[in-house]
GUKE-801262 format. One record per residue: x, y, z of N, C-alpha, C in turn; residue number from 0. Coordinates in steps of 0.02 Angstrom, whole numbers. Each point is the difference from the previous one (the first is absolute). Layout:
REC     n.X     n.Y     n.Z    ca.X    ca.Y    ca.Z     c.X     c.Y     c.Z  resi
REC       X       Y       Z       X       Y       Z       X       Y       Z   NUM
...
! end
This chain:
REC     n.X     n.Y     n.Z    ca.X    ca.Y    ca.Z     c.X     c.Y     c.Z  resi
REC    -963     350     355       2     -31     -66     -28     -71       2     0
REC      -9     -35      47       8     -65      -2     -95      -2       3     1
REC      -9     -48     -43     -62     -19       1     -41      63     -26     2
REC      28      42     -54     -42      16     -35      13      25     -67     3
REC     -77      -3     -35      11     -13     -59     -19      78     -41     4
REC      30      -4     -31       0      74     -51     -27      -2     -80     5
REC     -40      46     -25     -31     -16     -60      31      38     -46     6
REC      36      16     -43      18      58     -41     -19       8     -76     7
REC     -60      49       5     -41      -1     -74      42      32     -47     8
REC      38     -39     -46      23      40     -54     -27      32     -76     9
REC     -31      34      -9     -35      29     -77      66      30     -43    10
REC     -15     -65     -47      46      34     -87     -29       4     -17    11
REC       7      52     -31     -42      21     -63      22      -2     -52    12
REC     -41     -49     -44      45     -25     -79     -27      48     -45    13
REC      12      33     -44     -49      39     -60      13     -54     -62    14
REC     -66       0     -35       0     -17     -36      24      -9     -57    15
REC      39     -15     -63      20      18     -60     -66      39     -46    16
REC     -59     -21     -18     -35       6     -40     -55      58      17    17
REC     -16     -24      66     -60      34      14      -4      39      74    18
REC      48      13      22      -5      36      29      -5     -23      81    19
REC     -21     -60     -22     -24     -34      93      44      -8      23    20
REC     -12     -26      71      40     -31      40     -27     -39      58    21
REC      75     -45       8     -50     -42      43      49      -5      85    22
REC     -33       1      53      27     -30      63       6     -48      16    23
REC      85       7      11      22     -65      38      13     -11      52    24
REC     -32     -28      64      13       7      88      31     -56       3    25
REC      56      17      38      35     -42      45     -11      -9      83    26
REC      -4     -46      24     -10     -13      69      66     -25      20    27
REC      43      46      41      64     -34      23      -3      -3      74    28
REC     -18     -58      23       9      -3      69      53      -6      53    29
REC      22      20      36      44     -10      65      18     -61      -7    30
REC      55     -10      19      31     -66      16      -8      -4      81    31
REC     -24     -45      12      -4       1      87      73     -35      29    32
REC      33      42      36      57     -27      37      -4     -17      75    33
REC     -16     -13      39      11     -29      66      69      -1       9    34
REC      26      44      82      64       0      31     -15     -80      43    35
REC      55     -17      10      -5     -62      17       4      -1      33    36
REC      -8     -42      74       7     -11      72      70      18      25    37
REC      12      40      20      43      41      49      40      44     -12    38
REC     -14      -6    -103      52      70     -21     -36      55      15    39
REC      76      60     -31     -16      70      13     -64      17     -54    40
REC     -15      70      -3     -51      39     -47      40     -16     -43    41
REC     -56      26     -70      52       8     -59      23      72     -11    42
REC      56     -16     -48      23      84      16     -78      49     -48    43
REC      52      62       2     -43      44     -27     -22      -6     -68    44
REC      33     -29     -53     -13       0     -68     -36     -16     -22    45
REC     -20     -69      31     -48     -58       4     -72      22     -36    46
REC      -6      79      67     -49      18     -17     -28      72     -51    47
REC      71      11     -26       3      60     -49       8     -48     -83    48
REC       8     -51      22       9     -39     -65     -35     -71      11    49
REC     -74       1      22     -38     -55      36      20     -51     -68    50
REC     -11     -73      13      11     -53     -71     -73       3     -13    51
REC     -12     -25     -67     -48      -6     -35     -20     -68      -8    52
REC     -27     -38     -52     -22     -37     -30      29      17     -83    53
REC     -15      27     -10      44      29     -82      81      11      18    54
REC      15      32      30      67      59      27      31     -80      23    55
REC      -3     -60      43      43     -50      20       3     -11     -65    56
REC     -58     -36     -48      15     -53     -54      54      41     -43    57
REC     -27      87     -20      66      18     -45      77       0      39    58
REC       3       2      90      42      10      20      56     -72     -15    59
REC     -36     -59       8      29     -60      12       4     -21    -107    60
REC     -17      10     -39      21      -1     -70      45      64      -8    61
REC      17      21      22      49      45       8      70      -6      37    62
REC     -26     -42      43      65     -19      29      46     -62     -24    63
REC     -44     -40     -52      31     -59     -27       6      35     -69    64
REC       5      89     -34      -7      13     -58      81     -12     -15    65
REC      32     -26     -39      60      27     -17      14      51     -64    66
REC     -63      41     -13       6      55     -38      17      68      40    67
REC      24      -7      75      35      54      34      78      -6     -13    68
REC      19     -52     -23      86      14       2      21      17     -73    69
REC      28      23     -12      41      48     -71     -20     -75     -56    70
REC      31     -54      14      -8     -58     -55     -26     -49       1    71
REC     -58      14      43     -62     -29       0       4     -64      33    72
REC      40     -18      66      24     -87      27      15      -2      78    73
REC     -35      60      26      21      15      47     -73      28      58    74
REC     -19     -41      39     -72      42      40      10      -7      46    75
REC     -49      36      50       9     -14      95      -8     -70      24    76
REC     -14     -42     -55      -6     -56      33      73     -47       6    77
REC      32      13     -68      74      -9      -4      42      -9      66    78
REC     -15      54      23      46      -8      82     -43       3      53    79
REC     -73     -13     -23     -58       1      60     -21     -66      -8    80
REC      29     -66       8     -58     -70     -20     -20      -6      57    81
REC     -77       7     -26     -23     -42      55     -12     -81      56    82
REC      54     -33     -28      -1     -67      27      62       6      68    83
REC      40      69     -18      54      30      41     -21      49      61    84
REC     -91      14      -8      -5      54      61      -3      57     -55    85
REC      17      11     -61     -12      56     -48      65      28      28    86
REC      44     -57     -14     107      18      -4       2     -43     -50    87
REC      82      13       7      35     -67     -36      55     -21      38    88
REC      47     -49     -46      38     -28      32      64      18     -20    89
REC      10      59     -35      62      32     -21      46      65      70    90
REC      44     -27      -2      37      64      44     -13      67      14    91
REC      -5      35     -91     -22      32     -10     -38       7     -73    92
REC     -34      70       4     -71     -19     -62      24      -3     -58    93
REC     -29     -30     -53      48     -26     -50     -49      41     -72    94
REC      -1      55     -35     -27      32     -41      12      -4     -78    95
REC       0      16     -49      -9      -1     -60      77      -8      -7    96
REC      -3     -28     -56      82     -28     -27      39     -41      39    97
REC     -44       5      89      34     -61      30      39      66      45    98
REC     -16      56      -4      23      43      34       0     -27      76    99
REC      30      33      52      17     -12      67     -14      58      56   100
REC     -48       6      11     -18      63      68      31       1      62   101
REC      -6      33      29      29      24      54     -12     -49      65   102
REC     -90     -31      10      -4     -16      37     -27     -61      11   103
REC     -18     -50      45     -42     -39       6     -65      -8     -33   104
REC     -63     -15     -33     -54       8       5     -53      -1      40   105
REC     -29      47      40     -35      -3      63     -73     -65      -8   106
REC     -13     -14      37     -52     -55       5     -80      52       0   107
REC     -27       3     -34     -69      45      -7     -56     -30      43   108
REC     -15      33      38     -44     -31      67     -16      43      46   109
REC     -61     -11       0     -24      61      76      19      65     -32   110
REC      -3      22     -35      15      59     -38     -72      67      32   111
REC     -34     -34      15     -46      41      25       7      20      71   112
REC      47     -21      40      -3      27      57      85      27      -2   113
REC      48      15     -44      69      10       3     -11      71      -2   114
REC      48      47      15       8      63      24      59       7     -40   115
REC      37     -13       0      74      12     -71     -16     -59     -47   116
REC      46       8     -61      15     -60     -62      67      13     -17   117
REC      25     -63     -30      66       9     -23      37     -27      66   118
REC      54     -27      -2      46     -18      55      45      80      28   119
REC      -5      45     -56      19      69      49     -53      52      39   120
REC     -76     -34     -23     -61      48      -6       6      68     -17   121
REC      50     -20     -78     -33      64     -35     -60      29     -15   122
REC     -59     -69     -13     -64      48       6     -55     -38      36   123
REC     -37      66       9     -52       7      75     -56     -14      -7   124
REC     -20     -19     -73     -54     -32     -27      -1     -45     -72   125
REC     -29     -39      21      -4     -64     -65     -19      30     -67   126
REC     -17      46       5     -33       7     -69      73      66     -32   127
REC      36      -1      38      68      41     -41      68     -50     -16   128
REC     -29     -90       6      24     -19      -5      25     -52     -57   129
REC     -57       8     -46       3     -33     -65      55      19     -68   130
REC      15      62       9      18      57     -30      72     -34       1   131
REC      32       6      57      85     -32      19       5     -49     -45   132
REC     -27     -56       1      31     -48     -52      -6      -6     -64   133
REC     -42      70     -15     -10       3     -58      43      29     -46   134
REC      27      50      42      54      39     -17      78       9      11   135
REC      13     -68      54      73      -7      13      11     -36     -56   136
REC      79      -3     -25      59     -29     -51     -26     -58      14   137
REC      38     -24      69      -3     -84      13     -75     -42      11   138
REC     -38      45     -15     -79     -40       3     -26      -8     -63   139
REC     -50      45     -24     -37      10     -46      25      47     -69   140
REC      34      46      23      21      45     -30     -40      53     -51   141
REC     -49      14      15     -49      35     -65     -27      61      62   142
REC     -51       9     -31      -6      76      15     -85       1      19   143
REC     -36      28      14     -80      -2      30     -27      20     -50   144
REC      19      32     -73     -43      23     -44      12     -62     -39   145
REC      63      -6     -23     -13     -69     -25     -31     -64       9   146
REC      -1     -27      73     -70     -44       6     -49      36     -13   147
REC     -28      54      14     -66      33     -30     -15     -31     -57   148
REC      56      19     -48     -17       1     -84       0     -84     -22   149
REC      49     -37      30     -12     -67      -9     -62     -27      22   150
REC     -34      23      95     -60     -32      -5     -59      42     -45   151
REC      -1      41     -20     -41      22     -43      -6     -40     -58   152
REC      85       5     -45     -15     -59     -45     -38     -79     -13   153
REC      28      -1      64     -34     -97      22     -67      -3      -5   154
REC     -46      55      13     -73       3     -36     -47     -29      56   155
REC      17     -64      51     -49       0      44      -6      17      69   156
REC      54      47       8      19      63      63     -58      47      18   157
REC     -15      60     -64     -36      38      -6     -50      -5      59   158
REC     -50     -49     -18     -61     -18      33       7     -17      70   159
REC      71     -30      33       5     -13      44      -9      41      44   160
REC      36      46     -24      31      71      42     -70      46      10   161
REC     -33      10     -51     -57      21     -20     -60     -21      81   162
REC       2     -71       4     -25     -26      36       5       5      66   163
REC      75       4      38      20       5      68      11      74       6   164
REC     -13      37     -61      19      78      46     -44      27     -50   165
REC     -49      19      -9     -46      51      -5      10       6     -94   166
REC      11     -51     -14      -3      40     -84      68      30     -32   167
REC      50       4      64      67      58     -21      29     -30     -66   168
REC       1     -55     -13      32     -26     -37      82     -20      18   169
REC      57     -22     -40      52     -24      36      50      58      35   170
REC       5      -6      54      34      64      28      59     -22      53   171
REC      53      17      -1      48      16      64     -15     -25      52   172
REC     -39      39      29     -45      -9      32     -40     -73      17   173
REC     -35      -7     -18     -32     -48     -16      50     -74       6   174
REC      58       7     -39      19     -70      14      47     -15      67   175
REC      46      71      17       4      -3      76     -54     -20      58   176
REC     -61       7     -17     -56     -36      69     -16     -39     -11   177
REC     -28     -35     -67       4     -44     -37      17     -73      59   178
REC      78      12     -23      51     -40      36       0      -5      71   179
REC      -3      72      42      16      -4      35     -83     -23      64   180
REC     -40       0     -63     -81     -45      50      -8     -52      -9   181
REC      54     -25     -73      -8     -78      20      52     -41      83   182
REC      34      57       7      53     -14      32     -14      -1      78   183
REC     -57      52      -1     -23      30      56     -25     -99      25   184
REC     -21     -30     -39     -68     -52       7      57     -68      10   185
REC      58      -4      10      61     -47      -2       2     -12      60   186
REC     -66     -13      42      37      -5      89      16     -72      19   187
REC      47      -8      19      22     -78      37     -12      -6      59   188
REC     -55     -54      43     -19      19      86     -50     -51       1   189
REC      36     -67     -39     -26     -74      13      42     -49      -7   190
REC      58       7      50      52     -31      17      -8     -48      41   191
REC      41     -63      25     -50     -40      48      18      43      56   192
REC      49      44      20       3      38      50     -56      68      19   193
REC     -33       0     -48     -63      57      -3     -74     -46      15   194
REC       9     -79     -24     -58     -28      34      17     -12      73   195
REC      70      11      18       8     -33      70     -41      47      34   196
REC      37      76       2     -15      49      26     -63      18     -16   197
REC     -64     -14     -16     -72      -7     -24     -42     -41      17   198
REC      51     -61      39     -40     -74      26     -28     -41     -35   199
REC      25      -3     -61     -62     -23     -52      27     -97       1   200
REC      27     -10      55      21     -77      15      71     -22     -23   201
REC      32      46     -36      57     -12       1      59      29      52   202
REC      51     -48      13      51       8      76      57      -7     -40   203
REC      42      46      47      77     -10     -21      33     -76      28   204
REC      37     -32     -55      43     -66      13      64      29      86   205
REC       8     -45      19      21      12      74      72      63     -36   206
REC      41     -36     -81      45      52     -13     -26      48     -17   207
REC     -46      14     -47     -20      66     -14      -2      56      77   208
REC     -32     -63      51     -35      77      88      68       3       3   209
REC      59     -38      -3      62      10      27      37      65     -47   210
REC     -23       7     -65      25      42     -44     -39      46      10   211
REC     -66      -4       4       3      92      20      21      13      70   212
REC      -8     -38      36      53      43      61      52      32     -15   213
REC      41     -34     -58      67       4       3     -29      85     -57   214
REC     -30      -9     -14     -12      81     -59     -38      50      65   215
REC     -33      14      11     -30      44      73      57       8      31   216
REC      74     -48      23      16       5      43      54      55     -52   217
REC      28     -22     -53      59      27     -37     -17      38     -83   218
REC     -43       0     -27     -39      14     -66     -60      78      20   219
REC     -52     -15      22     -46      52      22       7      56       8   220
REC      63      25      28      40      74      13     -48      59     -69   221
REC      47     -68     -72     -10      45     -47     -57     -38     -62   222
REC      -4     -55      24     -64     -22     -65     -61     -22      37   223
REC     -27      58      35     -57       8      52     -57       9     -39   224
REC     -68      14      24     -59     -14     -23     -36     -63     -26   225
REC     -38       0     -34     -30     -69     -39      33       5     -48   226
REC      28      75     -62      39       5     -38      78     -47     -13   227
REC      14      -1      71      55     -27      36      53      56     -31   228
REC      -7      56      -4      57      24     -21     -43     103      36   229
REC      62      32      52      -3      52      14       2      55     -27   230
REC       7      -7     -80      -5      41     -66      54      54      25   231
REC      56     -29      45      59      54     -11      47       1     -45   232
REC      58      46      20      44      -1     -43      68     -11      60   233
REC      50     -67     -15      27     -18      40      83     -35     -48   234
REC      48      28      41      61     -27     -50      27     -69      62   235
REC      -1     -56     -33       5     -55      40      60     -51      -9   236
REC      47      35     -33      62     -20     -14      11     -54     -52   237
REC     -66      -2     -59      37     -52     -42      43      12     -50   238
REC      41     -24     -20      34     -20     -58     -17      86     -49   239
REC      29      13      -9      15      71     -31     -14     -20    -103   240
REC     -60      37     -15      -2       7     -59      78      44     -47   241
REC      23     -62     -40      49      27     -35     -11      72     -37   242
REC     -70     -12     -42     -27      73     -29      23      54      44   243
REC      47      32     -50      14      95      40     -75      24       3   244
REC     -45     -12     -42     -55      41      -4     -51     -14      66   245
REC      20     -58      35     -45       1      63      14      20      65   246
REC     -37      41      46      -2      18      44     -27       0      50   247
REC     -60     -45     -19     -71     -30      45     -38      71       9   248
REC     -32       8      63     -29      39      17      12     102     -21   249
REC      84     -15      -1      38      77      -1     -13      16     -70   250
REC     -31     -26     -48       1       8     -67     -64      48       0   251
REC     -33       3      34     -90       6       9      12      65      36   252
REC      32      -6      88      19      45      50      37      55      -4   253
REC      41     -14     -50      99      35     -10      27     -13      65   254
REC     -38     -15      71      29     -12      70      58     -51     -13   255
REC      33       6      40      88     -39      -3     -37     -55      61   256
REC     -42      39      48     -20     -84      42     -40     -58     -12   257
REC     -38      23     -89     -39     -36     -32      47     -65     -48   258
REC      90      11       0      16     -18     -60      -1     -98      52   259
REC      -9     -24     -69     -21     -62      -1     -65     -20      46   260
REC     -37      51      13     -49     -39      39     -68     -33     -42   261
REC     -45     -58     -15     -35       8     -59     -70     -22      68   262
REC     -63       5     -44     -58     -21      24      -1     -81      55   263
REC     -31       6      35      26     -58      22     -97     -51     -44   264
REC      46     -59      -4     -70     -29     -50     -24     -33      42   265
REC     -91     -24     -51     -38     -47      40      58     -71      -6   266
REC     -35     -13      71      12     -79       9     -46     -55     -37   267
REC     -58      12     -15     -51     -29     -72      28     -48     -36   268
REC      -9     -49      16      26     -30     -54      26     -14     -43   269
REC      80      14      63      64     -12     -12      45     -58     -38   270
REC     -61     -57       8      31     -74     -31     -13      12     -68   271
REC     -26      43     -23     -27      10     -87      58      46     -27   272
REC      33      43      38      26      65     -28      95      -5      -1   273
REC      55     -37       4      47     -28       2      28      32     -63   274
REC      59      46      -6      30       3      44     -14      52      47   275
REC      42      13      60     -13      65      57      36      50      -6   276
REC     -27      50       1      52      81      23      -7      19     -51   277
REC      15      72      -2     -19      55     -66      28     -15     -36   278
REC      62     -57     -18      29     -14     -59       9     -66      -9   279
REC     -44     -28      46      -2     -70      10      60     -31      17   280
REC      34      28      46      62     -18      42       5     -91      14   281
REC     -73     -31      26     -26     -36      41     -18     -73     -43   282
REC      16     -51     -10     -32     -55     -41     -53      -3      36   283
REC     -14     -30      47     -19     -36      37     -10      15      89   284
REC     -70       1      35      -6      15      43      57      11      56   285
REC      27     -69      -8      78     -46      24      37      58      16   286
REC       7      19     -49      66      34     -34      -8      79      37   287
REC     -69      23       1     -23      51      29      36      -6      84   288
REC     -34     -30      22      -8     -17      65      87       3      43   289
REC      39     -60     -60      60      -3      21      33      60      14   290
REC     -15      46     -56      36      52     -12     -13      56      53   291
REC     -70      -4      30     -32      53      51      46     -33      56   292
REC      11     -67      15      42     -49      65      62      24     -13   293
REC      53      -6     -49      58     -10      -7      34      93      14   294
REC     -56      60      -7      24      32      -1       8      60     -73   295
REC     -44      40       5     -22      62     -34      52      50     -33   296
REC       1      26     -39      43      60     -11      13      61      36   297
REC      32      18      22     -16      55      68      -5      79     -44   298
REC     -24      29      31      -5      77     -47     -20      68      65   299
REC      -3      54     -21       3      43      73     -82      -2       6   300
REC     -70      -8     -77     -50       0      28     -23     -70       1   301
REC      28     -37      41     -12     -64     -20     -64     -15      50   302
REC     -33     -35       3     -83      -8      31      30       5      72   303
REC     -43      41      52      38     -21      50      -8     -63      35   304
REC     -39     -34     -11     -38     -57      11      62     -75       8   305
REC      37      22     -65      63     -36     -24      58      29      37   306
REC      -4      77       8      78      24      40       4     -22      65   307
REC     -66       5      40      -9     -25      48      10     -85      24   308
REC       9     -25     -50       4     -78      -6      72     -26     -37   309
REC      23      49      19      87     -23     -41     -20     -13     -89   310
REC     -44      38     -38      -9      -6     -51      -9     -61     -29   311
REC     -39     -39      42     -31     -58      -9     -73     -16      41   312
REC     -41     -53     -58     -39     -31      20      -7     -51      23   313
REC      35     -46      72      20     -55      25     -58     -48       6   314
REC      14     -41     -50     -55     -71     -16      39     -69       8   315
REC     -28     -49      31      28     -64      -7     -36     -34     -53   316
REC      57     -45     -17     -38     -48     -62     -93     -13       0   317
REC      -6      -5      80     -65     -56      -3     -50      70      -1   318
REC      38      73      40     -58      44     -37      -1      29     -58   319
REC      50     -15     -17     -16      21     -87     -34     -52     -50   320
REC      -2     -63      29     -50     -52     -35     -55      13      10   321
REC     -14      18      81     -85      12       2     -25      68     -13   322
REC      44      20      -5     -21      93     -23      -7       7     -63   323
REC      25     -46     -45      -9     -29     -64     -66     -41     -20   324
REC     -18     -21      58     -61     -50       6     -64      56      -3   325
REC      16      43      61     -47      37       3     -25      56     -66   326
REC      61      49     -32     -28      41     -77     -15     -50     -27   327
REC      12     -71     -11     -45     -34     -53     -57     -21      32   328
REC     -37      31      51     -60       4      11     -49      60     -43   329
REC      59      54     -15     -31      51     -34     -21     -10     -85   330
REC      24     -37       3     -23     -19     -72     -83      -8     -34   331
REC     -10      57     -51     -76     -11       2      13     -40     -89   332
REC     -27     -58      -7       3     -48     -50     -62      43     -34   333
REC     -65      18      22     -61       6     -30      39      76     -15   334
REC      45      52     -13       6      56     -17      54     -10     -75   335
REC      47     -54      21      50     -12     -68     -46     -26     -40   336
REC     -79     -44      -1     -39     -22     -36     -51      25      -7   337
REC     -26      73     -24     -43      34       0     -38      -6     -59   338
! end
């Protein structure tokens, strides 16, 4: 995919009112060129069953700031996706129409092109089945997929869009699930000053930062490995127990009893943007994280063994939890919250 470009000739054919003619209209929609970045994985498979466009991002990304997807019109992916946050927010959990209250955290949207699950339970296995969910839960959006149909139909300058990034279909289901999910594809973060370190491009870690990633390689890496910084498992790590009866983490997805509370484990990405932590935002503050991994975990029978093996703790001293603190705010990509 990378470095090349795609032409896609589209012919409408208008008929005339009067006389019978008609005239052709070609569209040229080209490829969006994506480049994997220095040392991540491939992208997954979708990538390339749902390549991004040039038409297909622009309707994907006015689509994602539409708030004509939620039932009363005040509510869009950007709502709980800002981008000055990493494309999170700063609520516990997601906060939907009427001020409604969801279940979970809001995930930080990033690198979406190389993730293998979505959702903190990875209910689904591809991005583009993922627009649909918030469209149609109570506590989000609450409306229905035919009804945005008929609303963006009404709005009058949809039509053409759609027309444009997919072949003429006009507004479809379809269509606004990839839509979304190619602007999303194009959201990569992997210009962190820790991505110029590792690139040589003249920037060095401060003596705390080399001391903080030791302290992450030595105690972190297990499970937020790769350039991703995260092993895209599913891992129950003893925090703080969602009050919701309705959550189960992973076992919700599995029905497995060794899945219950286990959730995705997340990128480390630019973590200083995305506050609070944990699927229900357990966590103010890195601090608070850290303490809580030190002071001692929730114990459970599938509890990581990583943690059982460690007396259900992550043993940090103050000065490495300052520089291990030093070090994720190396991950911080400023040029991605300012796109």
């Amino acid at each position: 995919m990378k470095n090349i470009l795609r032409h896609i000739a589209l012919l409408l054919i208008v008929f005339g009112c009067s006389d019978d003619s008609s005239e052709i209209v070609s569209y040229v929609n080209s490829e969006v060129t994506i480049d994997i970045p220095f040392g991540f994985p491939e992208f997954n498979s979708t990538v390339y069953t749902n390549v991004p466009t040039v038409y297909g991002v622009e309707l994907g990304e006015k689509l994602f700031n539409e708030t004509l997807l939620s039932a009363d019109n005040t509510i869009s992916c950007a709502s709980c996706h800002m981008q000055e946050n990493a494309f999170a927010d700063h609520n516990a959990k997601g906060i939907g129409i009427e001020g409604r209250i969801g279940l979970r955290n809001a995930p930080s949207i990033q690198n979406m092109a190389f993730m293998n699950f979505y959702n903190w339970d990875g209910s689904k296995l591809q991005l583009e089945d993922q627009p649909l969910v918030p469209i149609i839960t109570y506590e989000e959006m609450d409306s229905s997929i035919l009804e945005v149909i008929a609303k963006l139909e009404a709005e009058g300058s949809y039509e053409e869009l759609f027309n444009k990034a997919f072949n003429g279909e006009g507004i479809t289901a379809d269509g606004i699930y990839n839509s979304i999910a190619q602007y999303e594809y194009t959201l990569i973060s992997a210009n962190s000053k820790y991505d110029k370190v590792k690139r040589e491009e003249g920037e060095t870690f401060t003596e705390q930062e080399a001391a903080g990633y030791t302290v992450f390689q030595d105690k972190c890496i297990s499970c937020h490995s790769t350039e991703l910084f995260t092993d895209q498992s599913f891992r129950n790590i003893g925090f703080p127990l969602n009050p919701d009866t309705e959550e189960g983490g992973r076992a919700r997805v599995s029905l497995e009893l060794d899945d219950y509370m286990s959730f995705r484990v997340p990128s480390l990405r630019n973590i200083e943007y995305t506050a609070p932590y944990g699927s229900f935002g357990q966590f103010q503050s890195l601090t608070d994280l850290l303490d809580y991994l030190d002071a001692g975990v929730l114990d459970a029978d599938n509890l990581d063994p990583i943690l059982k093996e460690n007396e259900n703790r992550i043993p940090l001293t103050d000065t490495e939890k300052e520089n291990l603190i030093a070090f994720l705010k190396t991950l911080s990509d400023e040029e991605f919250i300012e796109l």
